[in-house]
C-alpha positions as CSV (number, residue, x, y, z in Angstrom):
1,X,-16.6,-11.9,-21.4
2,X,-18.0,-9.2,-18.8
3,X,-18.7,-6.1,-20.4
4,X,-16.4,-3.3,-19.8
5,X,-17.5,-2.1,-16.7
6,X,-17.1,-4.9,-14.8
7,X,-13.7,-5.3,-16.6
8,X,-12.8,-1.9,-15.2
9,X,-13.8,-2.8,-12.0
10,X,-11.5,-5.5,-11.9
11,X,-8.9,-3.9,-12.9
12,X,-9.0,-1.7,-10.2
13,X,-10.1,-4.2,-7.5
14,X,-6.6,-5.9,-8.5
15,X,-4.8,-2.8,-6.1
16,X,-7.3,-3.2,-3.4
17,X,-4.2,-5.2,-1.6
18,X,-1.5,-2.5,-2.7
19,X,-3.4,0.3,-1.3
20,X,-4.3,-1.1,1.8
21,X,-0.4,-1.6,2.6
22,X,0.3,1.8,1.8
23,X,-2.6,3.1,4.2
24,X,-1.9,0.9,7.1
25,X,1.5,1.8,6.5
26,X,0.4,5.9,6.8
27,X,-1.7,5.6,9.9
28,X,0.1,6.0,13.2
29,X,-0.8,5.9,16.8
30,X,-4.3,7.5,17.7
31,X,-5.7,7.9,14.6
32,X,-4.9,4.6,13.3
33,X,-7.0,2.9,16.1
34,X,-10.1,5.7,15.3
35,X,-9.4,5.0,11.4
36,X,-9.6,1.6,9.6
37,X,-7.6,1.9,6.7
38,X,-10.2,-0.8,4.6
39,X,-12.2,1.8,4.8
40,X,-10.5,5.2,3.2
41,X,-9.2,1.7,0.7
42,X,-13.2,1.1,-0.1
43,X,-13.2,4.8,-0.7
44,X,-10.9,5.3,-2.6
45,X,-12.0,2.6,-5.1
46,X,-15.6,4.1,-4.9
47,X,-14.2,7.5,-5.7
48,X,-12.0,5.6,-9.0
49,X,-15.1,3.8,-10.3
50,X,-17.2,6.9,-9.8
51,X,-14.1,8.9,-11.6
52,X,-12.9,6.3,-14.2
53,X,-13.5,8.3,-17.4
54,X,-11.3,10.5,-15.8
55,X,-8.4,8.4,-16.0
56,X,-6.1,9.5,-18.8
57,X,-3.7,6.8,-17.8
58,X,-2.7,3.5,-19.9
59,X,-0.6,1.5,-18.1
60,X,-1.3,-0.3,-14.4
61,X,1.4,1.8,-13.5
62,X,-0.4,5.0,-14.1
63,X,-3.4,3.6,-12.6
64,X,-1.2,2.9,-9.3
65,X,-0.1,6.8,-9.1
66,X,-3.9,7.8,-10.2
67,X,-4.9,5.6,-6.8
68,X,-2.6,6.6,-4.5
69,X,-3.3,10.3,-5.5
70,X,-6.7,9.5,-4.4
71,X,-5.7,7.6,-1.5
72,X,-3.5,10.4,-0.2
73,X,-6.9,12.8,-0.7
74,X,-9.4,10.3,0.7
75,X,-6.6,9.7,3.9
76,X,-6.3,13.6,4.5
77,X,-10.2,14.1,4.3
78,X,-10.3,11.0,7.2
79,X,-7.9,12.4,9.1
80,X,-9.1,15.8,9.8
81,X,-12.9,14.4,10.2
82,X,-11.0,12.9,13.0
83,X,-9.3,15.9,14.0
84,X,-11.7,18.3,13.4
85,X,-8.8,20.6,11.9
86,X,-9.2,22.8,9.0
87,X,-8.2,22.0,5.3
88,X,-3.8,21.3,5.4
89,X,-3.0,20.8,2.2
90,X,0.5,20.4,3.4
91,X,-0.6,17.7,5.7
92,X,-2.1,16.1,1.8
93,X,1.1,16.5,-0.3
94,X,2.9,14.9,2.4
95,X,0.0,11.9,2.6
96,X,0.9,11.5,-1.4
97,X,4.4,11.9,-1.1
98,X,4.9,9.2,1.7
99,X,2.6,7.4,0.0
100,X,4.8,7.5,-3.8
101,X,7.8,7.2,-1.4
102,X,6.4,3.6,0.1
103,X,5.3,2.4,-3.2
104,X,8.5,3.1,-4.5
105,X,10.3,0.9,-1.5
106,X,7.9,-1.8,-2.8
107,X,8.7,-1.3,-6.5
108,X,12.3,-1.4,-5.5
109,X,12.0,-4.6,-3.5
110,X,11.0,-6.2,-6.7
111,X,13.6,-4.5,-9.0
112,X,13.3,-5.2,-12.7
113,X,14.8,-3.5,-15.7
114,X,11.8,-2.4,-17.2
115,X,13.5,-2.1,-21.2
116,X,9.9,-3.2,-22.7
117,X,6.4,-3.7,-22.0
118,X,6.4,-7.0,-21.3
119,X,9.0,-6.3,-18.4
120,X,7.2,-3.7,-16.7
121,X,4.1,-6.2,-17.2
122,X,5.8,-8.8,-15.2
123,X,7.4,-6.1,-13.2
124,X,3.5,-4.6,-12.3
125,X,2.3,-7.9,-11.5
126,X,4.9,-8.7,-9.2
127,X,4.1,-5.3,-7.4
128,X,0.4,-6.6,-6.6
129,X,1.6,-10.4,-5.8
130,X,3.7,-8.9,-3.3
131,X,1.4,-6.7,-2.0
132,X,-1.0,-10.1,-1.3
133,X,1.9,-12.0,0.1
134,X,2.3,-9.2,2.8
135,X,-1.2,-8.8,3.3
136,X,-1.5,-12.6,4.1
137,X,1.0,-12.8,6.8
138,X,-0.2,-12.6,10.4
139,X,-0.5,-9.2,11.9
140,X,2.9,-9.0,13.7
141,X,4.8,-9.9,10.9
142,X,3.3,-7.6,8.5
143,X,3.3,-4.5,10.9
144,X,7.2,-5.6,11.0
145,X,8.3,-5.8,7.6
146,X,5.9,-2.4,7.0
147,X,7.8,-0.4,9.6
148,X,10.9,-1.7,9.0
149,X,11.1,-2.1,5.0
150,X,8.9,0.2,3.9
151,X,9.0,2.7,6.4
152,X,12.8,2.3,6.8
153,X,12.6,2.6,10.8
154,X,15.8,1.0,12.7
155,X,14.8,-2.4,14.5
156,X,14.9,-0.5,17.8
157,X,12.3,2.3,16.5
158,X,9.7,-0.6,15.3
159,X,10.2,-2.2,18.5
160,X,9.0,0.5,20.3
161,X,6.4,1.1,18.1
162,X,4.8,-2.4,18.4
163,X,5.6,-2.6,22.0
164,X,8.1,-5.7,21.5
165,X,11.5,-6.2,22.6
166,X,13.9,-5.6,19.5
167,X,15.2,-9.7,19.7
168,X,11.4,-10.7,19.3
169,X,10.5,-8.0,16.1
170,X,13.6,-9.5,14.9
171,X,12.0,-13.1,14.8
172,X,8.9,-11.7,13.2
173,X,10.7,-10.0,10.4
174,X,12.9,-13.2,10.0
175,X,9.5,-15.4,9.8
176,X,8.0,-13.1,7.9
177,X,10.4,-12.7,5.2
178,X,10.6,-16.4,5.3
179,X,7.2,-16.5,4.4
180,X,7.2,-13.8,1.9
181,X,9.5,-16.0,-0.1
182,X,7.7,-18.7,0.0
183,X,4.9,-17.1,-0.9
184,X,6.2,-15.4,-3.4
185,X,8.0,-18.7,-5.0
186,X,4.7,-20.6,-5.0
187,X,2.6,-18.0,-7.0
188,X,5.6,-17.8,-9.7
């Protein structure tokens, strides 16, 4: 058994995939091609290892909201290196709150009544399998399902974000819910 260290770090290498969505998903026009998400992700779980005894959480839930909190930090700090603007901390509450706000489109995809531990177990777990089955999916698909399920944009409005005629985004997000389901099927 690896000692508990390394089992903390594993435990939070498991949201890697979850946290990367919800980055990708924050980072817009200009600053997402300066930024790569991975690597405000990498931070992030640098900061967390660096800050585990901090963590008074218990559940992977917790630990979820303890990340993104980070996240939300760690984006903020990246974007105004970009921008060269002073401190906002308006422009970080509202990194953490669209950042609970996606998570929370996630968790809802996924639904559960979470009566008992064991529920919001299976419930967690299903969060982070998710997260990997969107991460897997080619590029176009997963910006589509991103913009259009977890950011709730219109067909029309992701469209014009990726540059793509609305009939043609529609095909990705068909295909790439198709695929999400099977993916999803397979690993339960």
């Amino acid at each position: 058994m690896p000692p508990e260290s390394d089992h903390g770090d594993l435990a939070l290498e498991r949201f890697r995939t979850y946290l990367l969505m919800l980055a990708r998903g924050q980072l817009r026009g200009q600053v997402a091609q300066k930024l790569d998400a991975s690597d405000v992700v990498q931070q992030t779980l640098l900061d967390a290892h660096r800050q585990r005894a901090s963590f008074r959480g218990a559940t992977p839930a917790e630990m979820a909201g303890w990340l993104r909190r980070m996240l939300a930090c760690n984006l903020a700090d990246a974007v105004r290196a970009l921008t060269r603007g002073k401190r906002d901390v308006g422009r970080e509450r509202a990194l953490e709150a669209a950042l609970a706000e996606s998570s929370a489109r996630l968790e809802a995809w996924l639904l559960v009544d979470q009566s008992s531990p064991s529920q919001r177990a299976i419930h967690n777990e299903r969060v982070l399998r998710l997260a990997d089955a969107v991460a897997a999916l080619p590029e176009g698909q997963r910006e589509a399902v991103l913009l259009h399920y977890w950011q709730d944009l219109p067909l029309a409005d992701v469209a014009q974000r990726m540059g793509r005629t609305p009939p043609s985004v529609a095909g990705l997000l068909q295909r790439g819910l198709k695929a999400l389901r099977e993916r999803l099927a397979e690993s339960e």
